[in-house]
C-alpha positions in Angstrom: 0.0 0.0 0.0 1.2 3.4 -1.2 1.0 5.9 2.0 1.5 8.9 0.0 -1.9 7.9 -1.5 -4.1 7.8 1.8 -5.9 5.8 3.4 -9.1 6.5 1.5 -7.3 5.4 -1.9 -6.0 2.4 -0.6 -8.9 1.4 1.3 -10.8 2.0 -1.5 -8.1 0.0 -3.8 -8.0 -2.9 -1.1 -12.1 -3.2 -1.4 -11.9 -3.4 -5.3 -9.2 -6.1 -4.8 -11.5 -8.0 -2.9 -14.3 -7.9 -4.9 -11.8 -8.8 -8.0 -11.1 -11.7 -6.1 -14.3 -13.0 -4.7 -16.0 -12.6 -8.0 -13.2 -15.1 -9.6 -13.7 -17.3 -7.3 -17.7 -17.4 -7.4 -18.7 -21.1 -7.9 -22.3 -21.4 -6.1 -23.6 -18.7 -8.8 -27.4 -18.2 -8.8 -29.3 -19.5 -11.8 -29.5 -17.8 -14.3 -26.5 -15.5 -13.6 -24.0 -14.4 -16.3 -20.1 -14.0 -15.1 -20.7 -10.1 -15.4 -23.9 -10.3 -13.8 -21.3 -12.3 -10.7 -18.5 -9.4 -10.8 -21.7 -6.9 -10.8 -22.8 -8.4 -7.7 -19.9 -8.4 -6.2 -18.5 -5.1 -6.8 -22.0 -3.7 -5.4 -22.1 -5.9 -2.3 -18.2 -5.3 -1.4 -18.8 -1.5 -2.6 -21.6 -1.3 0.1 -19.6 -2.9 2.8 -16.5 -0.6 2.5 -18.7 2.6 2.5 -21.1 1.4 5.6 -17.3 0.4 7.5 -15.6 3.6 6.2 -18.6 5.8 7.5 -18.4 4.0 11.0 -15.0 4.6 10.9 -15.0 8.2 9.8 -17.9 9.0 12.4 -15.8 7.5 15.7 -13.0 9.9 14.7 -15.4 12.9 15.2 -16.3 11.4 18.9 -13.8 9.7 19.7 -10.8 11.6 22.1 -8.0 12.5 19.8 -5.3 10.4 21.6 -7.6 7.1 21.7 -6.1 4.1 20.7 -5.9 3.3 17.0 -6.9 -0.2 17.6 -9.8 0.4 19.6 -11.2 2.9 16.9 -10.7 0.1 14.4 -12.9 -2.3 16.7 -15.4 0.0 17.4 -15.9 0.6 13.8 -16.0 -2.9 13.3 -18.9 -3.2 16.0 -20.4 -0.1 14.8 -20.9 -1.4 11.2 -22.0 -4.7 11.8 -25.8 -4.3 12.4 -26.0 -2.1 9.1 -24.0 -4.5 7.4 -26.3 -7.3 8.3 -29.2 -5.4 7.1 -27.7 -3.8 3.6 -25.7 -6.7 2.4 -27.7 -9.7 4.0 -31.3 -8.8 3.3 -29.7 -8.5 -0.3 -28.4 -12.1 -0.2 -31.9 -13.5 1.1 -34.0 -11.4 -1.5 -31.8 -12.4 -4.6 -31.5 -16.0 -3.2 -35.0 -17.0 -2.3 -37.7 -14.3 -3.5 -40.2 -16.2 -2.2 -39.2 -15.0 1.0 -40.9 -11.7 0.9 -44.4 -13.7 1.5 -43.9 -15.4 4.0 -44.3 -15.0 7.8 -42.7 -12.3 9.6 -41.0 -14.8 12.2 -39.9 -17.2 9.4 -38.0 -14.2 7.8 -36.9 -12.9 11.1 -35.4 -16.5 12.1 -33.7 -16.3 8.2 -32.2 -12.9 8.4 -30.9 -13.9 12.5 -29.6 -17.4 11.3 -27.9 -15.9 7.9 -26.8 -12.6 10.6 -24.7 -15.3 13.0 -23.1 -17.3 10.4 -21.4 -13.9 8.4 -19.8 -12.7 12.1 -16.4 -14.2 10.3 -17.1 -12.5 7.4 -17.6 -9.3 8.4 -14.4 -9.6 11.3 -12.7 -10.3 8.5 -13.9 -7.7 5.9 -13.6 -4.8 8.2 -9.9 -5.9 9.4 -8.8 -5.9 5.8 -10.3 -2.5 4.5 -9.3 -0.7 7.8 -6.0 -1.8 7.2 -5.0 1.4 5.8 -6.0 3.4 8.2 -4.8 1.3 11.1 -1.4 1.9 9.6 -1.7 5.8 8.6 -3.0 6.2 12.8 0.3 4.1 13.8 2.8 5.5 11.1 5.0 7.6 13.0 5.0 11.4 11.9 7.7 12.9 9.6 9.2 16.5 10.9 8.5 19.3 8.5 9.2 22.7 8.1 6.4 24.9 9.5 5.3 27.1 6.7 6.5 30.5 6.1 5.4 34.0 5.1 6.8 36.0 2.4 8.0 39.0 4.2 6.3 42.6 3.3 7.4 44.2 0.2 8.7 47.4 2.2 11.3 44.8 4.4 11.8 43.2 0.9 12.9 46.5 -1.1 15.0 47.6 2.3 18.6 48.6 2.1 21.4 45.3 2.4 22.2 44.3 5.9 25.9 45.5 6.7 28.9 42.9 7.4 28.0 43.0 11.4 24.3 42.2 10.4 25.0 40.0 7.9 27.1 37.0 10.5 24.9 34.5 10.9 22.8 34.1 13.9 22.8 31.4 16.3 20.6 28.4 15.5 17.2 28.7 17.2 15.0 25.9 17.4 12.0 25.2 14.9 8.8 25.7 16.3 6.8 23.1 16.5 4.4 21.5 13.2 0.8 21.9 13.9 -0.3 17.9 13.5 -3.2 19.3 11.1 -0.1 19.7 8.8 1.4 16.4 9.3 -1.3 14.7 8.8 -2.0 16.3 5.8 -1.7 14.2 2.5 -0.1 15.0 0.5 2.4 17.7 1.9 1.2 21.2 2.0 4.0 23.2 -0.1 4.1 27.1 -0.3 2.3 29.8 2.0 -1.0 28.8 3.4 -3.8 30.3 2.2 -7.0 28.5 3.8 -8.7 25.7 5.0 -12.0 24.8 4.4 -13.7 21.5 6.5 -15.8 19.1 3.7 -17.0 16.5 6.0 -14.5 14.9 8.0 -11.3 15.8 6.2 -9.9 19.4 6.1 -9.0 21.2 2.7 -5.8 22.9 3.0 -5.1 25.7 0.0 -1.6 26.6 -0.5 0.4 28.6 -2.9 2.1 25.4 -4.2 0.8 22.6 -3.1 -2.5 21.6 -0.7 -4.0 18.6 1.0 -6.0 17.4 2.7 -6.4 15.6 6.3 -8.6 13.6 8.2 -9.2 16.2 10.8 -11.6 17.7 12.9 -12.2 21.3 11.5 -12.3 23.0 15.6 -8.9 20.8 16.3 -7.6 23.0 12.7 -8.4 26.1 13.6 -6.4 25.7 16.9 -3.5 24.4 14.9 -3.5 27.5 13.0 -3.9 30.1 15.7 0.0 30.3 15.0 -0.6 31.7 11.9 -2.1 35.3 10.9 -4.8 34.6 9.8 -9.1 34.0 11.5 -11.8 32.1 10.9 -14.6 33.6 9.0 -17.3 30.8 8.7 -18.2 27.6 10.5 -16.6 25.6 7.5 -14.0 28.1 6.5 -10.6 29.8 7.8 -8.4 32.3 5.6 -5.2 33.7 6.1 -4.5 36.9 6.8 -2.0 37.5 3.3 -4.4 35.8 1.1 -7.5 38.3 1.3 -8.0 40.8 -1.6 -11.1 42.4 -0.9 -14.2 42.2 0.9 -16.9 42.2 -0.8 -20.5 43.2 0.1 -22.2 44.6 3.4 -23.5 43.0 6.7 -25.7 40.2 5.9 -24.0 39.3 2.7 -20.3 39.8 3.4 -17.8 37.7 1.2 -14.3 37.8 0.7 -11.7 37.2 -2.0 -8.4 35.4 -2.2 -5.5 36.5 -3.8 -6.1 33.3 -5.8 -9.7 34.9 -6.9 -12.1 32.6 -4.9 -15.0 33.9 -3.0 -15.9 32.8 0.5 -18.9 33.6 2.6 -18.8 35.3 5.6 -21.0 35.0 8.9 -23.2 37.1 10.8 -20.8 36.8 13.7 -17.6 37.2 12.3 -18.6 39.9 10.2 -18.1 42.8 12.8 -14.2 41.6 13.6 -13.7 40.8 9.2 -14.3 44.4 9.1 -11.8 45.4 11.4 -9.1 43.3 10.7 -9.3 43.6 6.5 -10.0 47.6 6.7 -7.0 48.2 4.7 -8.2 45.7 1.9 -10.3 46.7 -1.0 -14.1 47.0 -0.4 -16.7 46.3 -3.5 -20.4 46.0 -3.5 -21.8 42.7 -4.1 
């Protein structure tokens, strides 16, 4: 498995793997059935299962504390996503395999569903320890150092006058503050100023002048780790920096704001009062 790929790739490559795999090995095949009605099947019942363990997976991280242990998150997923499991993939399997089950009695198909339930426990153990692989090793895979991200200077300190000789000796080494871990866990590596972050989900967007990511973060965890940087956040979903605003744009009730890369953002009521005073210097334009 390729890290630099993420979790969500691989997982996502692992669970058409599988379904590769199961569908070649298909030999009890309903009748009727054509191969590509078997690799159909299969793709759709394996495609189910990754997305009803993912979605477990993805919702623990948002209530789960932040230094919990990666393999209890993986077994609580597991747990999680078993009784949708049961009902999304077997229901499927009793409905394609017997349709005849629809009419009958309510405690003959209850006994079916619990019987076919008790003997996929295996399965599904098995399922979810193979697609949550990936993330198991991305939460265990210890974190590289990296350069926290820099400013470009203002243009009057940039057009200033040469240091003299004296200035010019190089300082003594000082020690490099410390990486916020929404930028280590950031895939792939953000590269250039940062210009803002925007949560979709359970990930975080990062924008940079070179190169963004994104992480599996929770978006009030990122906008601690960026109270280092100038810079505010100026809606539920979205934080800016303070070099990448060009304008503000509109009045109270409808207040946007434009990067220096041209995109709009909306503002809130409640950060509109404190947008105004921090980007007074910026251009202002009616809506």
């Amino acid at each position: 498995m390729n890290r630099d790929r993420g979790p969500l790739a691989n997982g996502a490559l692992l669970a058409l793997a599988l379904a590769l795999i199961l569908a070649a090995h298909e030999v009890n095949r309903q009748p009727g059935w054509t191969l590509i009605g078997v690799y159909v099947y299969w793709f759709c019942r394996i495609g189910m299962t990754y997305l009803i363990i993912v979605g477990a997976y993805a919702a623990l991280a948002q209530a789960l504390p932040e230094r919990s242990s990666p393999y209890a998150h993986v077994g609580l997923a597991t747990a999680l996503s078993y009784p949708p499991f049961v009902m999304a993939v077997t229901t499927l399997d009793l409905i394609i395999g017997d349709v005849t089950l629809l009419g009958t009695a309510p405690d003959v198909l209850v006994s079916r569903l619990g019987l076919e339930a008790a003997s996929l426990i295996d399965n599904h153990l098995t399922t979810s320890a193979l697609l949550l692989t990936p993330y198991l090793r991305h939460a265990l895979a210890p974190a590289a150092p990296r350069p926290a991200l820099p400013y470009a200077p203002p243009r009057e300190a940039a057009a200033a006058a040469p240091p003299s000789a004296a200035e010019a000796e190089p300082e003594p080494e000082r020690a490099r503050p410390e990486v916020p871990g929404l930028l280590l866990a950031s895939q792939p590596p953000v590269e250039g100023d940062l210009l803002a972050a925007e949560a979709q989900e359970h990930y975080v967007k990062l924008k940079a002048t070179v190169q963004g990511g994104m992480a599996l973060y929770r978006f009030g965890d990122a906008v601690r780790d960026l109270a280092r940087y100038p810079g505010m956040q100026i809606h539920r979903s979205h934080w800016v920096a303070d070099p990448a605003v060009a304008a503000v744009i509109g009045k109270r009730g409808s207040m946007k704001l434009e990067l220096s890369t041209g995109e709009i953002i909306p503002v809130s009521r409640r950060y509109e009062l404190e947008v105004e005073a921090r980007y007074s210097d910026r251009e202002r334009r009616a809506e």
